[in-house]
C-alpha positions in Angstrom: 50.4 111.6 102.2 49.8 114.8 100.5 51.8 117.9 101.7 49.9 121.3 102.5 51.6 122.3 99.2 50.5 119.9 97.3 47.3 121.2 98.2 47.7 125.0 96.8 46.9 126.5 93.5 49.1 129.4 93.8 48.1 132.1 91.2 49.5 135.9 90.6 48.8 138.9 88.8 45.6 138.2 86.7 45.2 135.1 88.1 47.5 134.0 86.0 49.6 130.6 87.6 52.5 131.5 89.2 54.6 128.9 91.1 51.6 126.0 90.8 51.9 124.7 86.9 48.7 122.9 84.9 50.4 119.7 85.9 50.4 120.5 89.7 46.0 121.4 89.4 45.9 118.3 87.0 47.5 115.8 89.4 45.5 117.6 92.3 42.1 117.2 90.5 43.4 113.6 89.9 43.1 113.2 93.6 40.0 114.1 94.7 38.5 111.2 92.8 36.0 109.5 94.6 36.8 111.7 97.9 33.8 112.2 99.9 34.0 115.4 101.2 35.9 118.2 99.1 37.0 122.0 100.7 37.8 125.2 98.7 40.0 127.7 100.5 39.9 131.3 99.8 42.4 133.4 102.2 41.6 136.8 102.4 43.2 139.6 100.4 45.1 141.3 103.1 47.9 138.4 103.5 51.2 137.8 100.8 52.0 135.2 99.2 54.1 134.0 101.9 51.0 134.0 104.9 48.5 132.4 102.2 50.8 128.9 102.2 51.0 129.1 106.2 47.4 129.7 106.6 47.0 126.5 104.1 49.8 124.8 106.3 47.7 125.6 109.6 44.2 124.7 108.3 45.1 121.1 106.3 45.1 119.5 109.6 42.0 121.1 110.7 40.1 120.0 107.3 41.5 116.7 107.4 40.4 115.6 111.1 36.8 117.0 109.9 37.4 114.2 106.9 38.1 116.7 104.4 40.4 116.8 101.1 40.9 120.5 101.5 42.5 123.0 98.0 43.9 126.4 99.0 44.0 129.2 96.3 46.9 131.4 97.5 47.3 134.7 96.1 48.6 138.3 97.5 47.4 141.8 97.1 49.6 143.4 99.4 46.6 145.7 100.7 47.6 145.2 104.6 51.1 146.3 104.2 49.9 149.3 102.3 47.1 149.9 105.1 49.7 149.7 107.8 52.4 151.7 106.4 50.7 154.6 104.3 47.6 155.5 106.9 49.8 155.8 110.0 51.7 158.0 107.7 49.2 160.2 106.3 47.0 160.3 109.3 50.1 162.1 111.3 50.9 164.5 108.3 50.4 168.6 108.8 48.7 168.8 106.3 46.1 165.9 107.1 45.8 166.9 110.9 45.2 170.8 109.5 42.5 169.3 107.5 41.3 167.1 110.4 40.6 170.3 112.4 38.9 172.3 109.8 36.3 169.9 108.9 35.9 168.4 112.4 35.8 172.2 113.1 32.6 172.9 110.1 31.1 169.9 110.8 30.5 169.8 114.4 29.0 173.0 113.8 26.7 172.2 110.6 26.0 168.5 112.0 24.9 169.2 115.4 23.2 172.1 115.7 19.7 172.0 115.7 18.2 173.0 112.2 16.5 176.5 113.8 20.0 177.4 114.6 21.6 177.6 111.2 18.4 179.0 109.5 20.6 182.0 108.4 22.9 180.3 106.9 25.4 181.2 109.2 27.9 178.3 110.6 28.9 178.7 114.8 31.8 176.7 114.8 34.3 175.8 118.1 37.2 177.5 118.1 40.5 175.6 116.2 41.9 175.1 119.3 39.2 173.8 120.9 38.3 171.3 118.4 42.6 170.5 118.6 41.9 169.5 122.2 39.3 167.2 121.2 41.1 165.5 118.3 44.1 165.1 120.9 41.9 162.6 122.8 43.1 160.2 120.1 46.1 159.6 121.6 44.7 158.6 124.9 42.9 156.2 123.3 39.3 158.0 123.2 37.3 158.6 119.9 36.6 162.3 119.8 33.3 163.4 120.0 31.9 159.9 120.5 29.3 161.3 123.0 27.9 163.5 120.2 24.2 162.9 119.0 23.3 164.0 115.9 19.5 165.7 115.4 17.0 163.6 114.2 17.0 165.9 110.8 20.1 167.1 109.2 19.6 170.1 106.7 22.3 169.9 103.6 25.0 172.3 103.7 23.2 175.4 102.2 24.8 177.8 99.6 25.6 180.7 101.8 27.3 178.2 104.1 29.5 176.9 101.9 30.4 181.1 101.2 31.3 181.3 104.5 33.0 178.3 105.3 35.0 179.0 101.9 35.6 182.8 102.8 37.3 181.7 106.5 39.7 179.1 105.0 40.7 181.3 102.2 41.9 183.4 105.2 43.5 180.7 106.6 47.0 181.4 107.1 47.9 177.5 108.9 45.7 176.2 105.7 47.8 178.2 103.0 51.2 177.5 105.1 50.8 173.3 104.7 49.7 173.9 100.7 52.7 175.9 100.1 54.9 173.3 102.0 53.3 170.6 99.6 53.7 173.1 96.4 57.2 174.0 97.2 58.2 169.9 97.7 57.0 169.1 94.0 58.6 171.2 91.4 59.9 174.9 90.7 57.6 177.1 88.8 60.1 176.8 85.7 59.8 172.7 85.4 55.9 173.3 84.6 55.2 173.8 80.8 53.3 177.4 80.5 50.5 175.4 78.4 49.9 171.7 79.6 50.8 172.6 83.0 48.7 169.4 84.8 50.6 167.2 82.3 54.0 168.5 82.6 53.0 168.6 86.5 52.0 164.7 86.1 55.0 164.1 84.3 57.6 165.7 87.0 55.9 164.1 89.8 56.2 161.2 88.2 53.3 159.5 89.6 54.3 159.6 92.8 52.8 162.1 95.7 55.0 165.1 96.7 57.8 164.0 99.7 55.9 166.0 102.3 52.6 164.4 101.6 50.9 161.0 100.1 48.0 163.2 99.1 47.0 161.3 95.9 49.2 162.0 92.7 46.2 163.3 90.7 45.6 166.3 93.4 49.6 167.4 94.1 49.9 167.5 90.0 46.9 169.6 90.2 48.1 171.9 93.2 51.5 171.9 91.4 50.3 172.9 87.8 48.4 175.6 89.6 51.2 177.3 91.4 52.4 180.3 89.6 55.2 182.7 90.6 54.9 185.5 93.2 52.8 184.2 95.5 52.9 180.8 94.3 50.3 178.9 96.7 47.2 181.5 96.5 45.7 179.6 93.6 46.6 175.4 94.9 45.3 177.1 98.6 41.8 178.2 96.7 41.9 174.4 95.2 42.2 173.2 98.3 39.5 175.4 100.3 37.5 174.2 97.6 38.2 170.5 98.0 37.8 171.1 101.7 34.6 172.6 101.3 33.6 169.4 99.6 34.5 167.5 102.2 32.5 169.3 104.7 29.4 168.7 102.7 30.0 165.0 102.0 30.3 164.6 106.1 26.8 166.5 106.7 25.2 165.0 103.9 26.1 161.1 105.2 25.1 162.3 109.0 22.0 163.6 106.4 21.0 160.4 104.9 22.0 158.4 108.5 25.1 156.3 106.5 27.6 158.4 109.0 29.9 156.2 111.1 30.6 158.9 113.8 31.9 161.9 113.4 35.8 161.6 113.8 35.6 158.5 111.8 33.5 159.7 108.8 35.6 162.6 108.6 38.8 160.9 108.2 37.3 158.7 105.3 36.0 161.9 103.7 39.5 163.4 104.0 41.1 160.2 102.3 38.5 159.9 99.2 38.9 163.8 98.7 42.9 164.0 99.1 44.4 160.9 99.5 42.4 157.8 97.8 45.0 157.0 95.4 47.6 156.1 98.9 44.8 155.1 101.2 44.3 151.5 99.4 42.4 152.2 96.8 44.3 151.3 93.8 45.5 147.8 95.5 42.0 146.7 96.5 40.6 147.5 93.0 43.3 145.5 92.0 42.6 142.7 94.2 39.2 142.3 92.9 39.9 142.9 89.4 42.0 139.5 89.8 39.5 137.6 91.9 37.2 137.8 88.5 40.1 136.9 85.9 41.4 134.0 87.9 38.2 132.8 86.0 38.7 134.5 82.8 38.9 132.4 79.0 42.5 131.3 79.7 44.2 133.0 76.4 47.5 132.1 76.0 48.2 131.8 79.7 45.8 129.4 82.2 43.5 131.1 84.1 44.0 129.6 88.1 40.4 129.4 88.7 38.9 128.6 85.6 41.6 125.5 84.9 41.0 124.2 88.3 37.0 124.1 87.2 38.2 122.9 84.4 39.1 119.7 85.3 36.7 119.4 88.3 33.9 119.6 85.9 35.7 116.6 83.8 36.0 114.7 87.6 32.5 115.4 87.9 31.6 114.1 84.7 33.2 110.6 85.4 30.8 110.2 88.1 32.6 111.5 91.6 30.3 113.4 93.6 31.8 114.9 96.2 30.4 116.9 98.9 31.9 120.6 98.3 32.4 123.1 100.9 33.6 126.7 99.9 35.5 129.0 102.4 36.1 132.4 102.0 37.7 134.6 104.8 37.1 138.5 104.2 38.4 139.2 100.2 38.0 135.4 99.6 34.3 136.0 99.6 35.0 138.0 96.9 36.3 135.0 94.8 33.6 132.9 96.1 31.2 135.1 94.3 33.3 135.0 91.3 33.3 131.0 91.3 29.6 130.7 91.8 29.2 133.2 88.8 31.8 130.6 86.7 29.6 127.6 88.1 26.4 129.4 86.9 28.3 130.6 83.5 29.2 126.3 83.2 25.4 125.2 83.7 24.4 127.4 80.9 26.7 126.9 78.0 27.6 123.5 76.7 31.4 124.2 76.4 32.7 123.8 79.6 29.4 121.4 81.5 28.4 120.9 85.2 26.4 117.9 85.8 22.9 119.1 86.9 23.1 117.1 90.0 25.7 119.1 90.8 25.7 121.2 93.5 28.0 123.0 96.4 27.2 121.6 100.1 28.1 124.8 101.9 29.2 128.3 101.4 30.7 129.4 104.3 31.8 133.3 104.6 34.3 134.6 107.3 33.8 138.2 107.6 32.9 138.9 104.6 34.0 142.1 102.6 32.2 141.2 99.8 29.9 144.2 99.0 25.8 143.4 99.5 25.2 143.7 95.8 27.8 141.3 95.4 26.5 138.9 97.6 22.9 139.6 96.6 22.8 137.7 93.4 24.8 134.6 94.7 22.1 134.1 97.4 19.2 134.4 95.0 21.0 131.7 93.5 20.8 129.1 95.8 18.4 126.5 94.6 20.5 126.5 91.7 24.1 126.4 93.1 24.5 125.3 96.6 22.8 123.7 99.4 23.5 125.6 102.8 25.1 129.1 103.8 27.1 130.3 106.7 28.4 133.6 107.4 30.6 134.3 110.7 31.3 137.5 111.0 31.6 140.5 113.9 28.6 142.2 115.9 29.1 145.8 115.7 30.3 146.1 118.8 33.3 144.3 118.4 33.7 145.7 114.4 33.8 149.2 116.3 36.8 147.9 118.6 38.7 146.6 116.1 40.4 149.5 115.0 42.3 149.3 112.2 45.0 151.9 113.3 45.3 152.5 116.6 45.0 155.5 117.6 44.0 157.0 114.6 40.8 155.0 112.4 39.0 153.6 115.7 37.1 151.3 113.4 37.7 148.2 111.5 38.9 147.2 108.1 35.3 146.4 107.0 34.3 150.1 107.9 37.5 151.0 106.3 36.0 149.7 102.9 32.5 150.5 103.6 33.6 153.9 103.9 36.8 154.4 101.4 37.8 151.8 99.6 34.5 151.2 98.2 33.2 153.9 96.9 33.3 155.8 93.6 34.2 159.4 93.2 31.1 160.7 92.8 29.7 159.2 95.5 29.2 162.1 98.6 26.7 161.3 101.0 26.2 157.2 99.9 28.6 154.5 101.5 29.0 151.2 100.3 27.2 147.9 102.5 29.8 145.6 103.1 28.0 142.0 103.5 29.6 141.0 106.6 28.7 144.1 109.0 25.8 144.1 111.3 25.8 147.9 110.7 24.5 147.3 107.5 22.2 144.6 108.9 20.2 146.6 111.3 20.3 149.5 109.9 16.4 150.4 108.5 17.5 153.0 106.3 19.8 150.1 104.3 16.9 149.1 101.9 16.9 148.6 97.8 16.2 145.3 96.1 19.7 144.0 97.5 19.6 144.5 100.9 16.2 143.8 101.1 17.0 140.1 99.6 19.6 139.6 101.7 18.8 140.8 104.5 16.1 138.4 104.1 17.5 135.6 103.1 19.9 135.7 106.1 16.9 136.3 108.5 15.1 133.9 106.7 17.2 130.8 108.9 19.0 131.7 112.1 21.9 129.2 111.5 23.0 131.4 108.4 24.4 134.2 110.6 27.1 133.9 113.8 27.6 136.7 115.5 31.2 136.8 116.8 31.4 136.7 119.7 28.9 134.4 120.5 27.6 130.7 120.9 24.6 129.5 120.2 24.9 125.7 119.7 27.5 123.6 117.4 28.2 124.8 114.3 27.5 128.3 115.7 30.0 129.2 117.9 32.5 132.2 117.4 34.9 134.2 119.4 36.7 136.2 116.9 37.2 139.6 117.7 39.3 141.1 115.2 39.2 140.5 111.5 42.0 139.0 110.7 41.2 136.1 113.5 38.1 134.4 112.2 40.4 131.8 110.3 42.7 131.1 113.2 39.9 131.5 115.9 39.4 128.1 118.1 35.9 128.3 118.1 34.9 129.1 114.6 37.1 126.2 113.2 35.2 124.3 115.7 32.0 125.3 114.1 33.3 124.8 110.3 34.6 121.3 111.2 30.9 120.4 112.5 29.6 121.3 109.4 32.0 119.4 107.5 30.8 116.5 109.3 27.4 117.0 109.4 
């Protein structure tokens, strides 16, 4: 009998092959010959190395009593230790629960005020402390200002109120006390170089943030190389009012274009993009992705994971085995799916790595998805080409909005987490990202463009593609995740994958 390891094609940085050789894929392949039912396994990209080969372990008895052959591609991004060990971290920082305040403080009173009452240009805002009582709800367990309704129209953040909300933090003695503390934690005025003083900055730092912040390198070089002697945090305090001030318009303008996940959330992701992206995940899930796609790359001098495996599949294939091929992806893994569909579709066009045109997946199954909707967009306008039947499980957004990815402090889930941050390029300000597997995108009207459009109805388009979690609706569609990382381990959605298989 095969061992679970057996199973794995365990690829690193790349997707380069790390412990699995082309022997190990080889003799796999070899195996599946004249199987009749075939499963790939994509984990998702929060897990190590080390959790990938347990879930494998835990899930090749489930795929075999469904009368599977199932191959696990294990790989590690790191991005959940990151998660849980920078945002607890930043989210409790002075400095981050100073800015906290100030833009809860603007934005309450820009956001929901109705638009007569700031014609002006003047911003009424709740006093500091008031708005600190409200934010301490969060550690009773209660979302601050959840009960707030925002008018139907919300006016941008005018020019004169961006004066005013610029002159009132420049004043801001708590405001210029945590830059100063950041400034004076980096380097002495002397260590900067007079005339490349960002560099030298940079170069002190040495790429990592300050020791009394994880603000993103980039900005504490910046608020470093702009501390000069005397007074030396007037000028990093004006780039931070600045930066601030940004903020504050990037929170009205996405309660402005309706793409606003509630106020205390929406301002903590607009804090993280401005200040602390680089610590917040960022760099890890753009790497996570980046290796998703070269796992399939031309091999070079080192094989490719992904594109050796299809390799030699396509030769099985040509010899005349026709299995019946089910792809799972659990949350990142959707990313890879998209990436081996792309590959397939790449194989049917060229002539010098062939798919038999009969050849085509059973099933794409998707578990919680945080595949973006333009990623997922062109794999389902694929389908007559590339597979037969889709499935995505995934949370209502009810349960999304109880999952909170730190207690306490983000009262929403991972998939809001990268909707929000992750996601998102720098220029972005009042547009979030749709993340395929959130009903918030899916019933949200204002979420239209030739992508959502076609996937939204495609999904609509048959009621067995989409599984609410929780819910039941029949085999095959039963779910009672409730979380995001439970949809591979959850009783009930196995149960519904393992009816597929053997339907």
């Amino acid at each position: 009998m095969t061992s679970f390891r057996e199973r794995c094609i365990h690829s690193r940085q790349g997707g380069r092959l790390a412990s699995t050789t082309t022997a190990d894929i080889d003799e796999l392949v070899a195996g599946l010959k004249d199987r009749p039912r075939v499963v790939l396994h994509f984990h998702g990209g929060l897990i190590d190395d080390t959790l990938g080969f347990a879930t494998a372990e835990r899930l090749t008895p489930v795929y075999e009593a469904a009368g599977a052959d199932p191959v696990f591609f294990v790989w590690s991004s790191g991005l959940l230790e990151t998660l849980r060990g920078n945002l607890p971290q930043i989210l409790n920082e002075s400095v981050f629960r100073t800015l906290l305040n100030r833009v809860t403080r603007y934005a309450t009173g820009t956001v929901f005020r109705q638009p007569g009452q700031r014609a002006l240009g003047v911003v009424a805002t709740p006093s500091p402390r008031a708005v600190a009582a409200e934010l301490a709800q969060v550690r009773a367990g209660q979302e601050p200002y959840a009960r707030l309704t925002a008018p139907p129209d919300v006016p941008p953040l005018s020019e004169a109120e961006q004066k005013q909300i610029a002159a009132e933090l420049s004043a801001d003695t708590e405001l210029a006390e945590r830059t100063r503390e950041i400034v004076n934690s980096v380097v002495p005025p002397a260590q900067v170089h007079p005339t490349e003083p960002v560099a030298a900055a940079r170069e002190v730092i040495g790429g990592r943030a300050a020791a009394a912040t994880l603000m993103s390198p980039d900005v504490v070089a910046d608020l470093a190389a702009r501390a000069g002697t005397g007074e030396r945090a007037l000028v990093s305090t004006a780039l931070v009012v600045r930066k601030t001030v940004r903020v504050v318009a990037a929170v009205v303008g996405r309660f402005r274009q309706r793409n606003d996940h509630g106020l205390y959330p929406t301002v903590v992701e607009e804090i993280l993009r401005e200040f602390y992206l680089a610590n917040a995940g960022a760099a890890i899930w753009g790497a996570m992705k980046r290796q998703t796609a070269d796992t399939f790359a031309a091999a070079g001098d080192e094989a490719r994971a992904g594109r050796y495996f299809l390799d030699r599949f396509a030769e099985l294939l040509a010899s005349g085995t026709r299995p019946q091929v089910t792809v799972v992806g659990h949350s990142a893994g959707a990313v890879f799916i998209s990436h081996l569909l792309d590959d397939l579709a790449r194989r049917r066009a060229e002539d010098d790595d062939p798919v038999p045109a009969d050849f085509r997946l059973r099933d794409v199954v998707l578990l919680a998805p945080a595949c973006t909707v333009a990623q997922l967009a062109p794999v389902v306008r694929r389908q007559a080409e590339l597979f037969d039947r889709f499935r995505m499980f995934t949370m209502t957004d009810a349960a999304e909005q109880a999952d909170h990815l730190v207690p306490f402090l983000y009262p929403r889930s991972l998939l809001y987490f990268i909707s929000g941050v992750l996601e998102r390029g720098p220029a972005q300000r009042s547009v979030v990202t749709p993340i395929a597997g959130m009903q918030h995108w899916y019933l949200d009207p204002a979420a239209t463009g030739p992508d959502s459009d076609d996937l939204r109805g495609f999904l609509r388009a048959d009621p067995a593609r989409t599984v609410w979690s929780p819910g039941d609706v029949g085999p095959g569609l039963r779910a009672g995740a409730r979380s995001h990382v439970a949809f591979d381990d959850d009783p009930q959605v196995l149960a519904s994958v393992a009816a597929m298989l053997a339907d």
